[in-house]
matplotlib code that plots the C-alpha trace (Angstrom):
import matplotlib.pyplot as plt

x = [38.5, 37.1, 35.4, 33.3, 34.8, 32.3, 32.4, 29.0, 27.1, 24.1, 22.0, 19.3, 20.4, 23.8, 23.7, 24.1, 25.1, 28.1, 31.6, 32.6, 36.1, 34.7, 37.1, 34.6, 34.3, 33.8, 33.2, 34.5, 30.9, 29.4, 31.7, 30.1, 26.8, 28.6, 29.3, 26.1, 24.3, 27.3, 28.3, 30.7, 32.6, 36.1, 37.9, 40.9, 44.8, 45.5, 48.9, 51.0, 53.7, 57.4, 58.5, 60.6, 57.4, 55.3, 57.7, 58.4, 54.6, 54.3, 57.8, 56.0, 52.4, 54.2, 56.1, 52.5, 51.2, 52.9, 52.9, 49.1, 49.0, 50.8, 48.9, 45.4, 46.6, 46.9, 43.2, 42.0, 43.2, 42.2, 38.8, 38.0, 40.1, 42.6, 46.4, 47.0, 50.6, 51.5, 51.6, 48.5, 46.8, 48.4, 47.3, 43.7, 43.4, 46.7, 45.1, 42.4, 44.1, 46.9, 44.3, 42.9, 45.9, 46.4, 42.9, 43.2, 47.1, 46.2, 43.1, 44.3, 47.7, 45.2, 43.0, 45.7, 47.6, 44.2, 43.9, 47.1, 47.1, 43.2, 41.3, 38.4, 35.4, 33.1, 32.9, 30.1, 29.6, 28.2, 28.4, 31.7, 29.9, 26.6, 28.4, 31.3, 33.4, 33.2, 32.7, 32.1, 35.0, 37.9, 36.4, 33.6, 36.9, 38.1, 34.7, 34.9, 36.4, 32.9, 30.9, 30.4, 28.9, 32.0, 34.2, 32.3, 32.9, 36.2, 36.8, 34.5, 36.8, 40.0, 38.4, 37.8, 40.8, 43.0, 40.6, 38.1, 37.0, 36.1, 32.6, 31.0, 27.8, 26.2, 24.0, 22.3, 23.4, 21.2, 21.6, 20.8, 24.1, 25.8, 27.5, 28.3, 29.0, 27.2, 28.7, 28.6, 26.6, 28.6, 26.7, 26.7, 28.5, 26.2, 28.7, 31.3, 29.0, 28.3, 32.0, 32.6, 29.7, 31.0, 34.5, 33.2, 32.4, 35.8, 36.2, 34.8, 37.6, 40.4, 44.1, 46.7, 49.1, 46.8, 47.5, 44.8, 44.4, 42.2, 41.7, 44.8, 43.9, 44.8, 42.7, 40.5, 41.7, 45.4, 44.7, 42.6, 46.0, 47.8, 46.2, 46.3, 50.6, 50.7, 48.7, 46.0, 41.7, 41.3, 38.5, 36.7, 36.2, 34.2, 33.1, 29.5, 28.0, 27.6, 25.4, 27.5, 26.5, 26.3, 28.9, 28.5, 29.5, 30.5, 31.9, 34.7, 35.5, 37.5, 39.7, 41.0, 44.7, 46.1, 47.8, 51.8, 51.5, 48.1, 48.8, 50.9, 48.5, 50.3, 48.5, 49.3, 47.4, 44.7, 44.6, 44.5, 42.0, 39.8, 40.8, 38.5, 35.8, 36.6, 37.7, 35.6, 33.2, 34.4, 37.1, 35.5, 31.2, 31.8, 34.8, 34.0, 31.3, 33.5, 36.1, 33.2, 32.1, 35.7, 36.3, 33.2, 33.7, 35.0, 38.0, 41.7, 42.4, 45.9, 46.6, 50.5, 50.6, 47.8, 48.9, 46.1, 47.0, 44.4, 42.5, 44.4, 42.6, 38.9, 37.8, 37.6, 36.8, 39.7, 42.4, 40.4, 41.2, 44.9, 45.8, 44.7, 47.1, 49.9, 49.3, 50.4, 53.1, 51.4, 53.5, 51.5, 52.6, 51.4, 51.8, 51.7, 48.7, 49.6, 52.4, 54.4, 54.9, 58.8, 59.0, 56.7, 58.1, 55.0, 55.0, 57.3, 54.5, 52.1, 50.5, 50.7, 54.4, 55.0, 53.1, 53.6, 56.2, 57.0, 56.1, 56.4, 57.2, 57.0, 60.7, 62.2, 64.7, 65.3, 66.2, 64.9, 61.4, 61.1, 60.9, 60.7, 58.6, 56.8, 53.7, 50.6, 48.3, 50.1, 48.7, 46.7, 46.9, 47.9, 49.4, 46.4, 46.5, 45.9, 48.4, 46.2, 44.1, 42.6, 44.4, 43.1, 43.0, 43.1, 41.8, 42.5, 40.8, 39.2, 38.7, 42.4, 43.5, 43.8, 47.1, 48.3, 47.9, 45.3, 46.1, 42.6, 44.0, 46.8, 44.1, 41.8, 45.0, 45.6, 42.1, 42.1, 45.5, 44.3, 41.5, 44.1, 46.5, 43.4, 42.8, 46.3, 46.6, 46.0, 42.6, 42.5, 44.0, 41.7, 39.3, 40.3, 40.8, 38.9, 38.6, 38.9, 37.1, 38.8, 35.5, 36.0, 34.1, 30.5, 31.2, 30.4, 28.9, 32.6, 32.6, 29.3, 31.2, 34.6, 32.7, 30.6, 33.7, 35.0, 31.3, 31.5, 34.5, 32.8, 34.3, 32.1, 33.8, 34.2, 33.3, 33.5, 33.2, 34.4, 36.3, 39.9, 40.6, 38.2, 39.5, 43.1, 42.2, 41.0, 43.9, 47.7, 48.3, 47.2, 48.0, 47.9, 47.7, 49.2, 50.9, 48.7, 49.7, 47.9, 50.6, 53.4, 51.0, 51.2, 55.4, 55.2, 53.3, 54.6, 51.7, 52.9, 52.0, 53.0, 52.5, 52.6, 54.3, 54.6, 58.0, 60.7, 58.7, 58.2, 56.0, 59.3, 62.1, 65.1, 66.8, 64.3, 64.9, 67.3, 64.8, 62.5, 64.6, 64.8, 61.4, 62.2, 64.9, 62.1, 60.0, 57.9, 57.4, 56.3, 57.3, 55.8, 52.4, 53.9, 56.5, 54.1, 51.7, 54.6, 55.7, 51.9, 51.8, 55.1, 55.1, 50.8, 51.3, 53.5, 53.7, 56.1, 59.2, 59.3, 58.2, 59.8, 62.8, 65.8, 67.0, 63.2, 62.5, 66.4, 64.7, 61.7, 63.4, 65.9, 63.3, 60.9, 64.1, 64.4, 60.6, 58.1, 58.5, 56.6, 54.8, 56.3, 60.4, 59.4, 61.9, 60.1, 56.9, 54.1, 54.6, 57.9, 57.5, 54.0, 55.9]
y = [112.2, 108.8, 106.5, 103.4, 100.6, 98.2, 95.8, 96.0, 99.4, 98.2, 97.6, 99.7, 99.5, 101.8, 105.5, 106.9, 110.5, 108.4, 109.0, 105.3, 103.9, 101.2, 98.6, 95.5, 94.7, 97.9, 97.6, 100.6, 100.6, 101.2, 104.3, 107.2, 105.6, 105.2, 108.1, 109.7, 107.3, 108.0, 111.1, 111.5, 108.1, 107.1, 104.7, 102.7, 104.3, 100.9, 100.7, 99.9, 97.7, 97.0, 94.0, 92.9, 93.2, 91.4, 88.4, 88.8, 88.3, 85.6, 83.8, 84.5, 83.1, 79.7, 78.8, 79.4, 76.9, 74.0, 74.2, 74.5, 72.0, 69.4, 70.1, 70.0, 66.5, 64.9, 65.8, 64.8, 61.6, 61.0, 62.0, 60.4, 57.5, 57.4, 58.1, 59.9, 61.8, 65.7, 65.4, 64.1, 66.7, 69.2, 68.2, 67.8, 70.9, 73.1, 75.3, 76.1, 76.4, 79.2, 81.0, 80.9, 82.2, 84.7, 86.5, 86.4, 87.9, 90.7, 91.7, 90.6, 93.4, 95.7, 95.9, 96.0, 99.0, 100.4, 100.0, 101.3, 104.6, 104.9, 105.9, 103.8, 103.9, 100.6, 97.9, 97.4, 93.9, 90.6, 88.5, 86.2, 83.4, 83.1, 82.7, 80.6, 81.1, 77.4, 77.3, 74.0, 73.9, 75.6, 77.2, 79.2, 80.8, 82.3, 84.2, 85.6, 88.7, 89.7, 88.5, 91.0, 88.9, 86.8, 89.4, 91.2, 87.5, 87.5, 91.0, 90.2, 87.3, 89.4, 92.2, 89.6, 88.6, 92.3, 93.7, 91.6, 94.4, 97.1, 97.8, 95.6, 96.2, 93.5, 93.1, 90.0, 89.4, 90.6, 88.1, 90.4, 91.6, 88.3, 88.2, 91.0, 88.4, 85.8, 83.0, 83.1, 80.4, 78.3, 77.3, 73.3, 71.8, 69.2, 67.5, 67.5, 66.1, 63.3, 62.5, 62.7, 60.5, 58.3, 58.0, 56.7, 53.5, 52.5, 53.1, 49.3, 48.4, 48.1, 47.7, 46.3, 49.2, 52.0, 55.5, 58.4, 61.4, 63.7, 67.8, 67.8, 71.5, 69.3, 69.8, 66.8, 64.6, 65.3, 63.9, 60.7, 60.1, 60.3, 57.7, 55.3, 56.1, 54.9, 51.4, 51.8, 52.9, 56.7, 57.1, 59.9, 60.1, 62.0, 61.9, 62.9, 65.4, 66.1, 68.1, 69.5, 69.4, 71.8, 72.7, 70.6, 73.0, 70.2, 67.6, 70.2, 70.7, 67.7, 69.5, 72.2, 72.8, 74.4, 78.0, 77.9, 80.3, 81.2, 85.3, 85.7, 88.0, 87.2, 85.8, 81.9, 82.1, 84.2, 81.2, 78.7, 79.5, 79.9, 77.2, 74.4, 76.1, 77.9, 74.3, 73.9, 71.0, 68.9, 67.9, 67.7, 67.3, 65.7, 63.7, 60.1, 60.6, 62.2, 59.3, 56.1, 58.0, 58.0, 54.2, 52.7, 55.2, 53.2, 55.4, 52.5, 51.6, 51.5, 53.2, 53.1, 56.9, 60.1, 63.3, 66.7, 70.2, 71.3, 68.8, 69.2, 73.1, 73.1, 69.1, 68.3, 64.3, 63.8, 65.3, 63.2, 60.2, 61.6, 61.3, 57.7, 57.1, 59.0, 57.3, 53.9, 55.5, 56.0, 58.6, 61.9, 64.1, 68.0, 69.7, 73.8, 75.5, 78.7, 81.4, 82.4, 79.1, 80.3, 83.6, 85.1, 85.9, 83.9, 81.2, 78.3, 78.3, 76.5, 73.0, 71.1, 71.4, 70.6, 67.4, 66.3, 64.0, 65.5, 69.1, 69.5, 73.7, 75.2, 75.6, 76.0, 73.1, 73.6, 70.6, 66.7, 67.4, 69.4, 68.8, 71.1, 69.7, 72.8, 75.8, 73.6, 76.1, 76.1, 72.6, 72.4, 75.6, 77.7, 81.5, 83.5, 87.3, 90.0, 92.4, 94.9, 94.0, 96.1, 96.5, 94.4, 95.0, 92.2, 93.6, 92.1, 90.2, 91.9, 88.3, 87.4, 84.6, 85.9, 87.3, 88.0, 92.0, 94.5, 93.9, 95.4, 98.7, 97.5, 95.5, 99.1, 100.7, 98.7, 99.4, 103.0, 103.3, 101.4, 103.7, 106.6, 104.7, 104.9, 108.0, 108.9, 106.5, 108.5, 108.7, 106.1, 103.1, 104.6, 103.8, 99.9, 99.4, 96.3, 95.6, 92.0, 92.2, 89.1, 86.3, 87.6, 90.8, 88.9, 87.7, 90.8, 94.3, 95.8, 94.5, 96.7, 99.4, 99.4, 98.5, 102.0, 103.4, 102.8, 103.9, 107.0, 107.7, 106.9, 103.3, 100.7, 98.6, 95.3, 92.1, 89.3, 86.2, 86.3, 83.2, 84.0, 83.0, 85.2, 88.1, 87.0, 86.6, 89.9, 91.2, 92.9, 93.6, 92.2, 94.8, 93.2, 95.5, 92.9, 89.6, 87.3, 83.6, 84.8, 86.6, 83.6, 81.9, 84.4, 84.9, 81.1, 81.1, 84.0, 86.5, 89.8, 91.1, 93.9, 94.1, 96.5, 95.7, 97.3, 99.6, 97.3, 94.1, 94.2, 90.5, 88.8, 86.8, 88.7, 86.0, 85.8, 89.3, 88.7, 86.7, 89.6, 92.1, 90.2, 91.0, 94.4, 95.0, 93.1, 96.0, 93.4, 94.4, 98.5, 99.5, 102.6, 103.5, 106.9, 104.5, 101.8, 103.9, 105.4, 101.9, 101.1, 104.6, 104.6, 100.8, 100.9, 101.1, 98.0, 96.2, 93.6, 96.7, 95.9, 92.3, 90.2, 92.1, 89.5, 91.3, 91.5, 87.6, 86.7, 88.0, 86.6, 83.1, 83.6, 83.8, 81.4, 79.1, 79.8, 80.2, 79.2, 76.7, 76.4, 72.9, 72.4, 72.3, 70.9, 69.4, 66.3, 64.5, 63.8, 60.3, 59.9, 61.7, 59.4, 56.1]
z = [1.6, 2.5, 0.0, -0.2, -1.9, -4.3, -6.7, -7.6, -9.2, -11.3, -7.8, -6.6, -3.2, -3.7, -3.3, -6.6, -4.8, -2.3, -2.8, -4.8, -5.7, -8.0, -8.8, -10.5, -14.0, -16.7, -20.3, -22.5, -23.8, -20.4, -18.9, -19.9, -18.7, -15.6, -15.0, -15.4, -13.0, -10.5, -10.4, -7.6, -8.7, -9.2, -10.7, -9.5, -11.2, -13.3, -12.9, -16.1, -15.1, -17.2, -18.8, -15.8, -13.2, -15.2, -15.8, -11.4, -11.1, -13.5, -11.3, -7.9, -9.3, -10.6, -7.4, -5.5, -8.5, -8.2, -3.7, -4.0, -6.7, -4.5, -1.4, -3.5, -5.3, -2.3, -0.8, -4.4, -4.4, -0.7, -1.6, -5.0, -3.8, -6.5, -6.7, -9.4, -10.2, -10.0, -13.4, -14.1, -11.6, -13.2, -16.7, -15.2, -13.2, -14.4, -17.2, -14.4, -11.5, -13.2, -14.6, -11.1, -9.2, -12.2, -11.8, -7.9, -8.0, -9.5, -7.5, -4.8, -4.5, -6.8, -3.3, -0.9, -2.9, -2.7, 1.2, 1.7, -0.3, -0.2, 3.3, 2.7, 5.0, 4.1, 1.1, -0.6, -2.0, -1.7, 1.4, 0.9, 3.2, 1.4, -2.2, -3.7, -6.6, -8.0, -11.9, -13.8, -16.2, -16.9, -20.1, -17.2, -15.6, -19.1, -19.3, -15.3, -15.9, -18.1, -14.5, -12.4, -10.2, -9.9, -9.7, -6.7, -5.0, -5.7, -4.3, -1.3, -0.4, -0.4, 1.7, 4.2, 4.2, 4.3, 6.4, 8.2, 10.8, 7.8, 8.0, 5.0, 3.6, 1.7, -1.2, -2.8, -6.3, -9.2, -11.8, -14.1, -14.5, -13.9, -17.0, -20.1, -22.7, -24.8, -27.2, -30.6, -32.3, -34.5, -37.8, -38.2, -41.5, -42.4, -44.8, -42.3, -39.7, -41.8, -42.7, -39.2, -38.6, -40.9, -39.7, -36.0, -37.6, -37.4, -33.9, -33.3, -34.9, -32.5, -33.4, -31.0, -31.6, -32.6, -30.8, -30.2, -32.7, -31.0, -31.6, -33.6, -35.3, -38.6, -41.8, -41.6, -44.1, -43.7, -39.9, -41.6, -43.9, -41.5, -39.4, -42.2, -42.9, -39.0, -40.3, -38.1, -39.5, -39.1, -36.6, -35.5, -31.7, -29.6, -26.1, -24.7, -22.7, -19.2, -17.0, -14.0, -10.7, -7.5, -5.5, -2.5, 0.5, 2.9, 0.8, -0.2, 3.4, 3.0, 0.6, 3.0, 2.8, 5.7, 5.4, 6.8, 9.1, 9.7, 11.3, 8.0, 5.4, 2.3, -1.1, -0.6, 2.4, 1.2, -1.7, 0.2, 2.5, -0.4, -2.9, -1.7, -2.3, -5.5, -7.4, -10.6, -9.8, -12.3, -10.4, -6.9, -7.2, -11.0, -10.9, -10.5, -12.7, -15.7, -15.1, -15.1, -18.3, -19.5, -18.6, -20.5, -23.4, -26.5, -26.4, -26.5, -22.8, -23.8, -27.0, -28.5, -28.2, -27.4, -30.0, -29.7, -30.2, -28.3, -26.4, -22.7, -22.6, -22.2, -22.6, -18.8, -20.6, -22.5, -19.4, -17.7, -20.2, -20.6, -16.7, -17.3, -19.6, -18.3, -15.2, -17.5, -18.8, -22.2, -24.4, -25.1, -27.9, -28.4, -30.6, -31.0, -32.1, -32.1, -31.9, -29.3, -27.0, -26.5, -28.0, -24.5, -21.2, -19.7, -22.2, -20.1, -17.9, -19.6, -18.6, -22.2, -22.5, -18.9, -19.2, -22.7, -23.3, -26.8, -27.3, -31.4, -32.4, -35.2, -35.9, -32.0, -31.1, -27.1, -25.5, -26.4, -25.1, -27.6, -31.8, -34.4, -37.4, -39.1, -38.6, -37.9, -39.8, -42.8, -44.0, -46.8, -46.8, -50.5, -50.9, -51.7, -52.4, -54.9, -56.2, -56.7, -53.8, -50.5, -47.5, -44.5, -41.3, -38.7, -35.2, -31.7, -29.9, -26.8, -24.5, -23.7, -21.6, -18.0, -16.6, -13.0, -14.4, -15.6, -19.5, -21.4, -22.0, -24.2, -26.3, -26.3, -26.9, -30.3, -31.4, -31.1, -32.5, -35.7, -36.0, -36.0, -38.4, -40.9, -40.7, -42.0, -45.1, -48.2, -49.1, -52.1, -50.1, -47.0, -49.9, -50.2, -46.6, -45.0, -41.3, -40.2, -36.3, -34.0, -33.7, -29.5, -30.9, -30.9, -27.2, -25.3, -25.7, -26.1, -29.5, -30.5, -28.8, -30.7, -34.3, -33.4, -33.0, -36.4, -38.3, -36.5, -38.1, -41.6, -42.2, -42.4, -44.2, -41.8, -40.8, -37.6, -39.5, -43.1, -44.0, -43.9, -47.5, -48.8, -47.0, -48.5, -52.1, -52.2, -50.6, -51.8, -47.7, -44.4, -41.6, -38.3, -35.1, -32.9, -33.1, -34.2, -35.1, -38.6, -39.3, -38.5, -41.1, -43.7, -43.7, -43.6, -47.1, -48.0, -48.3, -47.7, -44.2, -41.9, -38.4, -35.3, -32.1, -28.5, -28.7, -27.7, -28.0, -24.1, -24.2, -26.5, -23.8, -24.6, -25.9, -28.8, -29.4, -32.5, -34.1, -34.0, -35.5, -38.5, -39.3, -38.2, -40.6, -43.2, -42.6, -41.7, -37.9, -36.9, -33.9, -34.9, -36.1, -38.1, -39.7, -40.4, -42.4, -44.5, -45.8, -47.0, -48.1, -49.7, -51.7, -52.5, -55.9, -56.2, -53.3, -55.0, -54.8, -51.3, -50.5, -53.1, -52.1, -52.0, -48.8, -47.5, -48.3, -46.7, -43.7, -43.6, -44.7, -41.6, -39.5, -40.3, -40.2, -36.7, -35.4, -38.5, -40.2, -43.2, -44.2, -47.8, -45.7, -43.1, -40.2, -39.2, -40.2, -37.8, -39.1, -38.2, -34.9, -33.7, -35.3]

ax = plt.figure().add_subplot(projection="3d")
ax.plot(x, y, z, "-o")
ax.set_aspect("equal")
plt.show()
């Protein structure tokens, strides 16, 4: 059988009655409608790959990195007339250009194992020379796989490339269906605008040796005391806004890179014939206009130090005001947000510890890059729970960060599974059983779908945005159905949590591995739902029997010694550290 091969469905130009292999974007919530409009369609076999092909992809995608990365500093410099470092380019553009390489990776061998165990006749999708695939920022890319739009580009691209003589037949976009998600509005604190508001009057006063405390993830007046322990004004800084222009077709010609052997069909080539044009404009179209913005910004030309936790992702600005610094040799301090940055196969492949001089953990002590101080999101924060509390449920998110692999199934798998642990808890903690939704659930229509899901099945009982210390006061157990850096937090204040892992904790490096079974033995971690649901089952009534356990809480101690630290023992201050 022969098939057409599109990106693209929701167009009233595609035969609803022709035999389709659809391989674009697909919400769970819009399958079955799917297959009603299309009857005679298929869907591409999403192959599930092991532990040891995921970390090989992950390998292969980083060496292509840093070549492209290289070649693409040098035409950057050449045409916004700088000189500017790998490093800094990397800092700048890294976040980006990864996510980049990951998406088209794994579309990119998902269409050419298509076209080699797949007789395909023609390709429907849009015209690869009338489109580009530039996006502003870096924080557009994370939202791409939601576009069909984009990803029919994308697709069109790699067709061309794997098989430029198949017959193509193009359609022009419909914008309607450019994008299945939407972001959540985010209510304004008036009080902590105006404390903020406040604290930018000290930014016109200037010390000699005063260092930059920007995004830190710190409660807000910790970071402000913190400031003052390191004798300099606490200050609040911010940089404006900026409207993004057009791609500008022929001033990215001068960003070509050349393939290494043009006749060679292999990924690197396929990304570099494409990269010029695919560059987020605020590096090309927007760049000398971000970095004048950046210079006459009141932000310290040379500051003693820069420290952020989060600032080098999505503030194109501030990596803008960073390579400046680095460029001078100014020290830059990160520090971890989040779980994970050495426990994950993929996680020594990330831009902010490759271009920090000091990466601060939460308890990991690898080499003398890195320094363990304590768990970030344990300041300020106090050990709330209930004893005779519900049990809540904290849901995945369905928006991860991209990966050079189909991954949504394993987030769709979580969700259905907790569903099914629900429906085998005894019917009086069924009863007390809260569902925390990830904030990712308000982004796109998947979220409707998955919180349908759950009332069909008679529990209503949920929320997206409930403040987490609510949710923990009235709580004797938080059940988490993946590993969430919520859950680090908890151990860390000691509020008693379970959680349930993939079998064999395929995501965990091996050598982290140990660390993990302590939390096993803890009967902390599941590996199995069954099991899981017999512990709640099993220690309801009094919770305590189990987690104030001295062999339970030697466990837990153990390995928050090793990966999670909590505030209150903390290794190093951020004083010492920054001074």
């Amino acid at each position: 059988m022969t098939l057409s091969l599109t990106s693209l469905l929701n167009h009233n130009l595609i035969n609803k009655k022709e035999q389709l292999l659809y391989i674009g974007c697909i919400l769970k919530s819009d399958e079955s409608k799917i297959n009603i409009l299309y009857p005679n369609i298929k869907f591409e076999n999403k192959k599930i790959l092991k532990k040891e092909e995921i970390s090989e992809r992950y390998d292969i995608c980083e060496k292509i990195f840093f070549k492209i990365l290289i070649d693409i500093r040098k035409k950057l410099n050449d045409l916004h007339k700088i000189n500017y470092s790998v490093r800094s380019w990397e800092l700048i553009l890294g976040k980006w250009l990864r996510e980049f390489i990951y998406i088209s990776y794994r579309d990119y061998h998902k269409i050419e194992n298509i076209f080699e165990n797949v007789k395909i006749e023609k390709f429907i999708s849009l015209n690869p020379e009338k489109y580009n695939l530039a996006t502003n920022n870096t924080q557009d890319l994370f939202y791409t796989k939601l576009d069909n739009n984009w990803i029919a580009l994308l697709h069109s691209k790699i067709v061309k490339f794997l098989k430029p003589s198949l017959t193509q037949i193009f359609l022009e976009r419909n914008d309607q269906y450019k994008g299945n998600y939407k972001v959540a509005d985010h209510k304004i604190n008036v009080g902590k605008k105006i404390i903020k508001s406040f604290f930018e009057i000290f930014n016109f006063f200037k010390l000699k040796n005063e260092g930059v405390l920007y995004k830190t993830h710190l409660p807000f007046l910790f970071e402000k005391i913190l400031e003052i322990k390191l004798n300099q004004f606490p200050k609040f800084w911010k940089l404006p806004s900026h409207k993004f222009k057009s791609p500008n077709i022929n001033k990215r010609q001068e960003i070509t890179i050349k393939s290494h052997n043009e006749n060679n069909l292999n990924f690197e080539n396929f990304l570099r014939e494409i990269i010029h044009e695919s560059l987020p404009t605020y590096v090309v179209e927007d760049f000398s206009e971000l970095n004048k913005i950046v210079i006459k910004s009141n932000f310290p030309k040379n500051p003693k130090f820069i420290f952020t936790s989060v600032g080098f992702a999505y503030d194109e600005l501030f990596k803008i005001y960073l390579a400046n610094c680095i460029e001078k040799k100014i020290p830059f301090y990160v520090m971890a947000h989040g779980n994970n940055y050495f426990t994950d196969i993929h996680t020594k492949y990330l831009s902010e510890i490759n271009t920090s001089d000091v990466f601060i953990s939460w308890g990991e002590n690898l080499n003398s890059k890195t320094l363990p101080a304590f768990n970030l999101n344990t300041v300020g924060r106090k050990t709330l729970w209930s004893e005779s509390g519900k049990l809540s449920i904290y849901c995945n998110p369905i928006l991860r960060p991209n990966a050079p692999y189909d991954r949504e199934h394993v987030d769709r798998k979580n969700l259905n599974n907790t569903l099914n642990m629900i429906k085998l808890l005894k019917s009086e903690i069924k009863k007390q059983t809260y569902i925390k939704f990830h904030p990712s659930f308000t982004i796109n229509k998947d979220g409707d779908y998955y919180k349908n899901l759950f009332e069909q099945s008679n529990f209503k009982n949920y929320s997206y945005n409930e403040k987490n210390s609510t949710v923990l006061k009235q709580s004797r157990l938080i059940l988490f159905n993946y590993e969430s850096s919520g859950l680090m937090e908890n151990l860390a204040l000691k509020i008693p949590s379970i959680c349930l892992m993939n079998k064999e904790f395929d995501h965990i490096k091996e050598e982290k591995k140990e660390c993990y079974n302590l939390l096993l033995e803890a009967g902390v971690i599941f590996d199995d739902s069954n099991a899981l649901i017999l512990h709640i089952n099993r220690y309801w009534e009094n919770i305590n029997d189990w987690w104030l356990n001295s062999t339970t809480q030697k466990k837990i101690d153990a390995f928050n010694e090793l990966l999670n630290i909590p505030y209150n023992q903390k290794k190093n201050t951020l004083e010492k550290i920054l001074s």
